[in-house]
C-alpha positions in Angstrom: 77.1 87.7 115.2 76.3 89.9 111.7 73.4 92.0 111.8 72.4 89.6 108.9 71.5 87.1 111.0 70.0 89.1 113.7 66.3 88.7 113.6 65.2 92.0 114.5 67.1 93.8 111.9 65.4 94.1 108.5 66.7 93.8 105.2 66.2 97.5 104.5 67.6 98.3 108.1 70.7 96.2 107.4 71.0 98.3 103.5 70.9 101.7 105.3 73.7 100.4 107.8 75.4 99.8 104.8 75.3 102.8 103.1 75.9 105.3 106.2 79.1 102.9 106.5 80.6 103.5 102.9 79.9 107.0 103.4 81.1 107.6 106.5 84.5 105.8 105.1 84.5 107.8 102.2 84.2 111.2 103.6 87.4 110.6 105.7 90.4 111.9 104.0 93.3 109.3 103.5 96.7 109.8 105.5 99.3 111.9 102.9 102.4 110.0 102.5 105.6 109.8 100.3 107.9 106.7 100.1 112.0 106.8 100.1 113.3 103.6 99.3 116.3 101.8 98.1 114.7 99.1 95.9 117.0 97.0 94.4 117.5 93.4 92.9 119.6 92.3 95.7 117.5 93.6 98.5 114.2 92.4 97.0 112.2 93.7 100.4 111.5 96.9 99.5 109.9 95.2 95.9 107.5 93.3 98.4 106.7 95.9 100.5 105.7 98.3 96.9 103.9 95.6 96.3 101.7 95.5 100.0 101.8 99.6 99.6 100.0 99.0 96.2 97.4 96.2 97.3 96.4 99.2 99.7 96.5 102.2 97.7 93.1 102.8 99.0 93.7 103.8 102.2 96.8 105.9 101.7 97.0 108.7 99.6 100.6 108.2 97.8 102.3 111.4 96.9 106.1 110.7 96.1 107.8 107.4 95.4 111.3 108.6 95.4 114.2 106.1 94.8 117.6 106.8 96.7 120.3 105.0 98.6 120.9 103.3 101.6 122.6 100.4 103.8 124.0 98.3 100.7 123.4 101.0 98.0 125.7 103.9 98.3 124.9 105.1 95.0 122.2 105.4 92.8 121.9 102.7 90.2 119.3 104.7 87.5 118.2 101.5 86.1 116.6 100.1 89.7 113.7 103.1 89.6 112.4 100.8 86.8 111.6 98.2 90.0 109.2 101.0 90.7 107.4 101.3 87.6 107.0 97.5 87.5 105.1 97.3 90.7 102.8 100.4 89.5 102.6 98.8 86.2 101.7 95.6 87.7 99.3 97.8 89.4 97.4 99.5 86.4 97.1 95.6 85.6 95.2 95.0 88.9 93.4 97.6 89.4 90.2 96.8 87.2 89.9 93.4 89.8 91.0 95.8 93.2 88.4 98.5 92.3 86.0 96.2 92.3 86.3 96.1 96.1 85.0 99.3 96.7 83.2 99.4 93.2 85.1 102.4 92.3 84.0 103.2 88.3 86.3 106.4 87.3 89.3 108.5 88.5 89.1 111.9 89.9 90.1 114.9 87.6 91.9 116.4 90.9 93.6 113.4 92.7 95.3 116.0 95.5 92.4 115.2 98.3 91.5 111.7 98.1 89.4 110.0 100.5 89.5 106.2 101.8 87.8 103.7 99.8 89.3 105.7 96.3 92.1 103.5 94.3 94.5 106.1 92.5 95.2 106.2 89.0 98.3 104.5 87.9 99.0 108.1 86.3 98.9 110.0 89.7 101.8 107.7 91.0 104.0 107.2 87.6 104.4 111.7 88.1 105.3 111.9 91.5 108.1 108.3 90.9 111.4 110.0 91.0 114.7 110.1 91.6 115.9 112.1 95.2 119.7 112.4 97.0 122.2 110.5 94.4 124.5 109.4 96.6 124.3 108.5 100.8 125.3 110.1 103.6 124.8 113.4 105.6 128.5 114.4 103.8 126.2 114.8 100.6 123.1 117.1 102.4 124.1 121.1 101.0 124.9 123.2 97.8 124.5 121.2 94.9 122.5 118.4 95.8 118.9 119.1 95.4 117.2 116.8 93.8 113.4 115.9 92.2 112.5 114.0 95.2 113.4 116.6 97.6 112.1 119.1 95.3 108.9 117.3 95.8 109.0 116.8 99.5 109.4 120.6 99.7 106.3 121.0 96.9 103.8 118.7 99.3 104.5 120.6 102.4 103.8 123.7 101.3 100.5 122.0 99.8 97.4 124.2 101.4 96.5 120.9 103.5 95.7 120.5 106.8 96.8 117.2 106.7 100.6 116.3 108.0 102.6 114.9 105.3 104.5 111.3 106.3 107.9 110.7 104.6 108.2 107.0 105.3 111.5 106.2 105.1 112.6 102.8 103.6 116.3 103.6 103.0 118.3 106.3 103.2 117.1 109.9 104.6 119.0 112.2 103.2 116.6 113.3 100.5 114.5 114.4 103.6 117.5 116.0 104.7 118.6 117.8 101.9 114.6 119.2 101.6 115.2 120.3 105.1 118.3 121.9 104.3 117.2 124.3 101.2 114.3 125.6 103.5 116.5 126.5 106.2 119.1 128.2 103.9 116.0 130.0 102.1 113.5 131.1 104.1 112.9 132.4 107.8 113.3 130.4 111.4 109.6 130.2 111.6 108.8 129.8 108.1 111.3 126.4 108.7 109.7 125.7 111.8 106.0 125.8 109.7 107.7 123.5 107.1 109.2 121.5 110.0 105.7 121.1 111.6 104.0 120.0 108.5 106.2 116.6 108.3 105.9 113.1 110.0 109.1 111.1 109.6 109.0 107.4 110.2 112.5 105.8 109.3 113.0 101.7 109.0 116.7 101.5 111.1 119.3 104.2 109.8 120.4 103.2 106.5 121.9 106.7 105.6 125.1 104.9 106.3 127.2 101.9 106.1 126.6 99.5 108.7 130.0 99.9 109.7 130.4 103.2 109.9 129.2 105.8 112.8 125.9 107.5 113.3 127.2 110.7 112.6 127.9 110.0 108.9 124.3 109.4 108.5 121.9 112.7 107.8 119.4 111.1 110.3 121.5 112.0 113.1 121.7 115.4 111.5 118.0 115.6 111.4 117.4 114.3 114.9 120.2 117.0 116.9 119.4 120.0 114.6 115.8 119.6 115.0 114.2 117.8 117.7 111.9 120.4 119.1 110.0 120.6 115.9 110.2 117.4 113.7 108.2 114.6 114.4 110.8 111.5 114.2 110.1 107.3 114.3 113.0 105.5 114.5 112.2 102.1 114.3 114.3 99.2 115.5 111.8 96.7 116.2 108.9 96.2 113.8 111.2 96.3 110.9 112.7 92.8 112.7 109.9 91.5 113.2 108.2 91.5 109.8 111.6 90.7 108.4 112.1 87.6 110.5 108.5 86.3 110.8 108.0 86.7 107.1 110.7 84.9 106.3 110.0 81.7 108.9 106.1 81.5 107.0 107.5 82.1 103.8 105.1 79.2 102.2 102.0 81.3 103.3 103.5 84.4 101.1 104.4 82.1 98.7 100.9 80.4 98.5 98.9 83.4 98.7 101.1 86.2 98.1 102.8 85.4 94.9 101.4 84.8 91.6 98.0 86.1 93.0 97.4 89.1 89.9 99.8 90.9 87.6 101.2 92.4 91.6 101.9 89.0 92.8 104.2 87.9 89.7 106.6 91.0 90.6 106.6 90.0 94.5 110.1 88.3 95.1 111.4 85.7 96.6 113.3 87.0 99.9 116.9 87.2 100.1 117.4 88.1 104.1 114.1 88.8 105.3 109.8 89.5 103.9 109.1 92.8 103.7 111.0 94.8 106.2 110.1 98.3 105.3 106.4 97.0 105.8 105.8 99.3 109.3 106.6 102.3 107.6 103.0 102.3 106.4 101.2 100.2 108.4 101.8 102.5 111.2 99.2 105.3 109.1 96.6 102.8 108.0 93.3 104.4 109.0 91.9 101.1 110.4 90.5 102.6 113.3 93.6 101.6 115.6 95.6 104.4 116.3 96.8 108.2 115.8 99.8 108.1 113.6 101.1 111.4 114.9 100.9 109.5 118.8 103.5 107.3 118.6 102.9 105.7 121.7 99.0 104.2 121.0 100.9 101.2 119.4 99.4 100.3 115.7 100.1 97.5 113.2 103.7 99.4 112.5 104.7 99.1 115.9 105.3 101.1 119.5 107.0 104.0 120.5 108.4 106.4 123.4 110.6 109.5 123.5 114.0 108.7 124.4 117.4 108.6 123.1 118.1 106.7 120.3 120.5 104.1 120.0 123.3 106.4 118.4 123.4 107.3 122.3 123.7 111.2 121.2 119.9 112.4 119.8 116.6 111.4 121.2 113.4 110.7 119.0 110.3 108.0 119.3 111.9 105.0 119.0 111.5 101.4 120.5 115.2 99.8 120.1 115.5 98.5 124.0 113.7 98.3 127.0 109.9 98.4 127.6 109.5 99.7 124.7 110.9 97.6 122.4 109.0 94.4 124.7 105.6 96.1 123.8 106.2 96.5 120.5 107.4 92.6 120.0 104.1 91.9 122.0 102.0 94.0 119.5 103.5 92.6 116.4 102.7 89.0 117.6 99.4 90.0 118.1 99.5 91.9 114.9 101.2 89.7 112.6 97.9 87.2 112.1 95.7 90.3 111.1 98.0 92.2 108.6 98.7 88.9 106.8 95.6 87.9 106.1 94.9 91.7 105.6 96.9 91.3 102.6 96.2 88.1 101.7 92.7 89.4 100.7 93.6 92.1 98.7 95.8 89.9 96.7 92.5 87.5 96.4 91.0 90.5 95.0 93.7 91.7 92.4 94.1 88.2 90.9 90.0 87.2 91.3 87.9 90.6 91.4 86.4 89.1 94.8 87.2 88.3 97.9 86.7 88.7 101.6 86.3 92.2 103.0 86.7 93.9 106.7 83.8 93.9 108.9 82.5 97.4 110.0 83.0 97.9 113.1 79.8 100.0 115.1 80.3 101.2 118.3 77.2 103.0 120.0 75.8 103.6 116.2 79.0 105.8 115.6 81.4 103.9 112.4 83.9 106.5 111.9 87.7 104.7 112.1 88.4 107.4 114.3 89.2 106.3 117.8 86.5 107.3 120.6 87.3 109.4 123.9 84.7 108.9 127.0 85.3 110.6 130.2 83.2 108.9 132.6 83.3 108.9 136.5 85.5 107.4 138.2 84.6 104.2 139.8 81.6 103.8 137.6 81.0 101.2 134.7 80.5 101.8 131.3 78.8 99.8 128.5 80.1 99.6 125.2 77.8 98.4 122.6 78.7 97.2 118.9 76.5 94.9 118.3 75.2 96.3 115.3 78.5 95.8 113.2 78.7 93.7 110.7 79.7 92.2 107.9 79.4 93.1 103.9 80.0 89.5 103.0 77.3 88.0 105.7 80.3 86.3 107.6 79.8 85.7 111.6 81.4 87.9 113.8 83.5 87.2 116.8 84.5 89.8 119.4 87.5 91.0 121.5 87.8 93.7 124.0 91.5 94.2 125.6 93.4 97.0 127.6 96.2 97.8 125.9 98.1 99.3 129.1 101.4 101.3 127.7 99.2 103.5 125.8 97.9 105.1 129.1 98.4 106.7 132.6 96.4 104.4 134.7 98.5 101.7 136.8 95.3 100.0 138.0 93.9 96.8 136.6 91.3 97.5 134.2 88.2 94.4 134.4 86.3 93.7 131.0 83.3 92.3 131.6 81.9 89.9 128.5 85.3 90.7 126.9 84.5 88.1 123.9 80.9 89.7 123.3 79.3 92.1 121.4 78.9 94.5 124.2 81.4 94.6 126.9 80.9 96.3 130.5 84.0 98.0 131.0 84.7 99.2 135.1 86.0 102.4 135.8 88.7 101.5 138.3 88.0 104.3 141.8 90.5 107.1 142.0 91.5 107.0 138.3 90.4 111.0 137.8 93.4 112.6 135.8 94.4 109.1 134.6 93.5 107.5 130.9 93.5 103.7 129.9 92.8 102.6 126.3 90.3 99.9 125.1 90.8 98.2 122.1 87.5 96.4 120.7 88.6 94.0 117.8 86.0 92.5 115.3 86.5 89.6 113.1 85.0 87.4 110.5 85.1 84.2 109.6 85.5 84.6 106.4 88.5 83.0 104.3 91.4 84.1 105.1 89.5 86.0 108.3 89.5 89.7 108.4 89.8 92.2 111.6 88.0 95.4 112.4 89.5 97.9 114.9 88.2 100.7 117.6 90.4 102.6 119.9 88.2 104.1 123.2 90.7 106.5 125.3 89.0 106.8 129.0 89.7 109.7 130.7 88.0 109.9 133.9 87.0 112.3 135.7 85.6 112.9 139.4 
């Protein structure tokens, strides 16, 4: 239930909840990200998923869209970075309606530290669109083959920002690589290790290669034996098939509310093997409140992870392609899959209408940042978790959902939720858990049109 419709909260009370929320969101600092991908006109994915990444430009601060090559583009065709400008174009077209959503009125004159809630100018992401590596392959990675993008990479990292930089990788890596390369022919071991530290690499498959052809052509492989003790790696071979295949079985709901919604939803194509398959990449950093990017095992919207050896057999990363793993991330994406739909579903609303629904805010205990929560109770005790004053900016109703999600932590035992489906849940602290964790997950959604999800993340750690 909304605070709205809670008869001991006034109207003034409810306005002040309001405004600590919006502020509380807007002090937080967005995740700092750059984009390699293949776009082309005959993989028309990585067009829909520009198109997602731009419907969300609020949350994630975009700092390179570089265009390079991957599984069916060996070379770079110069004409298909204009598939890039159209979806920013499309945009700058938009963006009047989308910053309505957070009633956002001007752009900053310094766009390098933005904060969630802020809509970039079409500007700031025209100068960082750029071409990287030329041609694919880890055969191509040395003298004579820097390019803008991984110029740029090489710029952001050495950025004064405490903030890792993500290089989401949609296509081919080898940009990355090459980046990688120039530092270590140019500067110290541990000014490379600094550089190396700075990154978070999250790659859609390995399309550095043909699909035919061995992992070691590809500079991912490169990437993951040369420098495994210092560079955070993804590998995903699970999300990516999920959103692909999904997508493409409920292609009438994209088409219905996806397409022709705003100037963004005429450039959103039609699917030619699967909806939106580089998708993850950036789910995985939205700051919803779900998870820690940089833990790749919490689980998020872009899937789960664990440290193993990837499936070139030969270099280990976080990756999710068999096993347990790759079962718990298939489970999280069904769960998922309802939420980030309709997630963009409303932001299209918004860039075609100028309204729309919005998320609930979630409150937990009186605290509303999208940071998750660590409580380190006693063991064997039980702990009440109150959010009963979220709510809702649109006055929807508010239904509640409290759930373990167990692969995120250390403690085998079963893990009772009492009032699971309410506003505040009673959560037991199983008896000899000290030195353990568990993770609770308290979801929040509307019943708005389409319906909207809030998320917390609690981390238990108990102690004695």
């Amino acid at each position: 239930m909304s605070l709205m419709h809670k008869p001991f909260m006034s109207v003034a009370s409810f306005l002040l909840f309001i405004a600590i929320a919006v502020s509380s969101q807007a002090a937080s600092p967005k995740p700092r990200m750059v984009v390699l991908t293949d776009v082309s006109t005959w993989e028309t994915d990585d067009s829909e998923s520009l198109v997602r990444l731009m419907a969300h430009a609020d949350l994630l601060e975009i700092e390179g869209l570089v265009f390079t090559t991957g599984w069916s583009l060996d070379k770079v065709r110069d004409d298909f970075i204009d598939l890039i400008h159209d979806a920013v174009d499309a945009y700058e077209k938009d963006l009047p309606n989308l910053q309505r959503r957070s009633e956002q009125t001007e752009f900053l004159a310094d766009e390098s530290r933005q904060e969630i809630g802020y809509w970039p100018s079409p500007k700031s992401l025209r100068d960082v669109t750029v071409f990287g590596s030329r041609k694919r392959g880890a055969e191509h990675v040395g003298d004579g083959n820097d390019s803008p993008g991984s110029e740029l990479i090489i710029k952001l990292a050495d950025e004064d920002d405490e903030r890792p930089l993500w290089i989401t990788v949609w296509g081919g890596g080898n940009t990355l690589a090459q980046a990688v390369w120039r530092v270590k022919q140019d500067r110290s071991e541990e000014e490379l290790k600094t550089f190396l530290h700075k990154l978070r690499v999250y790659t859609i498959t390995d399309q550095d290669r043909d699909q035919k052809i061995p992992f070691s052509d590809s500079s991912h492989q490169w990437l993951r034996r040369e420098f495994a003790k210092d560079l955070f790696f993804i590998w995903d071979e699970c999300a990516w098939k999920y959103q692909n295949g999904t997508g493409k079985k409920n292609w009438q709901e994209y088409k219905t509310h996806i397409q022709n919604h705003g100037h963004l939803g005429s450039v959103y194509p039609k699917y030619k093997y699967g909806v939106e398959g580089d998708t993850p990449a950036f789910l995985h950093l939205l700051p919803i409140g779900l998870n820690d990017p940089s833990v790749a095992g919490q689980g998020s919207w872009g899937g789960y992870f664990v440290w193993g050896v990837g499936e070139d057999g030969e270099t280990s990363c976080y990756t999710n392609f068999k096993g347990e793993a790759n079962k718990t991330c298939y489970l999280l994406e069904t769960h998922f899959y309802p939420a980030t739909f309709n997630n963009f579903a409303a932001r299209m609303d918004w860039a075609k209408d100028g309204s729309g629904n919005r998320n609930p805010t979630l409150v937990i205990d009186e605290n509303l940042d999208v940071e998750f929560l660590t409580m380190k109770p006693r063991q064997g005790k039980t702990v009440t978790l109150d959010a009963s004053q979220s709510f809702d900016p649109d006055g929807n109703e508010l239904s509640f959902n409290w759930w373990v999600l167990s692969q995120a932590g250390t403690c085998g035992s079963n893990i009772k939720i009492e009032n699971s489906d309410s506003s505040v849940a009673l959560i037991n602290v199983p008896k000899n858990s000290a030195g353990e964790s568990f993770h609770v997950i308290c979801e929040v959604t509307d019943d708005g049109v389409p319906s909207l999800t809030s998320y917390r993340r609690i981390i238990f750690e108990p102690i004695k």
